[in-house]
DOMI-899668 format. One line per field, with one value per residue (C-alpha): residue number from 1; residue in three letters; x, y, z; chain. Coordinates in pm, 1 decimal, m for minus. Example, Ala and Ser with C-alpha at 12.3 -4.5 7.8 and 13.67 -1.06 7.14 Angstrom:
// residues 2
seq <- [1:2] $
type <- [ala:ser] $
east <- [1230.0:1367.0] $
north <- [m450.0:m106.0] $
up <- [780.0:714.0] $
mol <- [A:A] $
//
This chain:
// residues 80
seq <- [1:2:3:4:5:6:7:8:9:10:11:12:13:14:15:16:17:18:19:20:21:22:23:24:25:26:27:28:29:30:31:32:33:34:35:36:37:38:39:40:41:42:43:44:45:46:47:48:49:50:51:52:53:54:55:56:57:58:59:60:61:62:63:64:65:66:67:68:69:70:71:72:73:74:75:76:77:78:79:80] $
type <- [unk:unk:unk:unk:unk:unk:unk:unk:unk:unk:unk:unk:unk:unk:unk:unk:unk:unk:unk:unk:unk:unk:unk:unk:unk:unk:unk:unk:unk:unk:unk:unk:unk:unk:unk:unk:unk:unk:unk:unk:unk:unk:unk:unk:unk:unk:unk:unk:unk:unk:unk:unk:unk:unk:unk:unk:unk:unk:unk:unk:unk:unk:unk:unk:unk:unk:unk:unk:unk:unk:unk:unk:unk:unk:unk:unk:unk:unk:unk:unk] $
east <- [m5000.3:m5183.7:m5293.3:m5156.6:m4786.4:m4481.3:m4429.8:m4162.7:m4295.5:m4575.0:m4301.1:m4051.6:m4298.3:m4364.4:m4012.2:m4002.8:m4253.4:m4508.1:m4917.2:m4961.1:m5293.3:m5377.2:m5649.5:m5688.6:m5648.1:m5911.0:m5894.0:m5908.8:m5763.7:m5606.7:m5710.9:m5761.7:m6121.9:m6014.8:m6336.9:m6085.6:m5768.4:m5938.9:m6054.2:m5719.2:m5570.0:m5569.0:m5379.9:m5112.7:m5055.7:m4657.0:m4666.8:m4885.0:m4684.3:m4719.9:m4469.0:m4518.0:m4483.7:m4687.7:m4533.7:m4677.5:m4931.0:m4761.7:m4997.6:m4818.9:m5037.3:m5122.3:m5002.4:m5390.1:m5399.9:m5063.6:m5207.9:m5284.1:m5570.6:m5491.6:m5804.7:m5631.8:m5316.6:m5503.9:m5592.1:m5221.5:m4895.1:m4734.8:m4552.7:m4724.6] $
north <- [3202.8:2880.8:2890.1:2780.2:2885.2:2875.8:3215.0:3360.8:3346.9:3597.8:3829.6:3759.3:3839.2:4190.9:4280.5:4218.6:4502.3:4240.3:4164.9:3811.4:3736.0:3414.3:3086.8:2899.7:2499.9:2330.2:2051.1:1721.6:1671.9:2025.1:2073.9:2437.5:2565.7:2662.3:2943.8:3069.7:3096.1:3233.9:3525.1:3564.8:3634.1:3960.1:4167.3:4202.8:3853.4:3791.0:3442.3:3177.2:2982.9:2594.4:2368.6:1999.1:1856.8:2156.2:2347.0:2302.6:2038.6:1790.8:1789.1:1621.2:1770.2:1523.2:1616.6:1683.9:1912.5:2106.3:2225.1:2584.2:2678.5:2798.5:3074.2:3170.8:3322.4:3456.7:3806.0:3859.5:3886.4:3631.6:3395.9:3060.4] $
up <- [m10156.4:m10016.6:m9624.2:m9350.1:m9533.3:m9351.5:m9172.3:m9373.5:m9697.9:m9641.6:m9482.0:m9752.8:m10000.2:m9829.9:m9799.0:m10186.0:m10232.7:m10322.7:m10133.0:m10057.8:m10197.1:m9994.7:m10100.7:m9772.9:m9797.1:m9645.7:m9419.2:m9392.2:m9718.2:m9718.2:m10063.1:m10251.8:m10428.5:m10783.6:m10762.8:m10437.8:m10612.0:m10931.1:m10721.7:m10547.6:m10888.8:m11046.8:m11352.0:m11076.0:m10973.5:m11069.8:m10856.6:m10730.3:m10452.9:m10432.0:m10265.1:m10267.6:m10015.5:m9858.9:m9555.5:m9281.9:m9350.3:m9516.8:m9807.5:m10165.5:m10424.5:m10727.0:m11079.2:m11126.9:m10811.8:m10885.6:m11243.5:m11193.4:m11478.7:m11760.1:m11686.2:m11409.6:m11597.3:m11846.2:m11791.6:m11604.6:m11737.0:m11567.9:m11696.1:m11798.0] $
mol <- [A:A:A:A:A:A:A:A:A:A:A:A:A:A:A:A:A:A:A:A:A:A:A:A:A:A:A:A:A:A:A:A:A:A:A:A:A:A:A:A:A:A:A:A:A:A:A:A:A:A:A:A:A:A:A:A:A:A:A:A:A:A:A:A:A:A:A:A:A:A:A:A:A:A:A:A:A:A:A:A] $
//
């Protein structure tokens, strides 16, 4: 789940039994370190979160910028 996230989603996530793993978007551009979200993503990960436009920045993610990695799915069972 991408930081600053709309409030519910981290306590929707938690009522579903699941722990929000968060990658923190960095200002000005608000974008996301790929070595960040790599490390927030473990055998357990069922979800990575990204809404375009982003809540509550604003940010539109490019086509480019909305591709998670491949690497990043691999070692989970999630679905890709």
């Amino acid at each position: 789940m991408f930081e600053p996230s709309y409030d519910s989603y981290a306590a929707c996530a938690s009522m579903a039994g699941a722990v929000p793993r968060l990658v923190r978007l960095h200002p000005p551009d608000w974008a996301y370190d790929a070595d960040e979200l790599d490390a927030a993503i473990g055998p357990r990960t069922r979800l990575v979160l990204l809404n375009s436009p982003h809540n509550p920045t604003g940010k539109v993610f490019t086509r480019k910028s909305s591709r998670i990695s491949p690497s990043c799915a691999a070692p989970t069972t999630s679905w890709r």
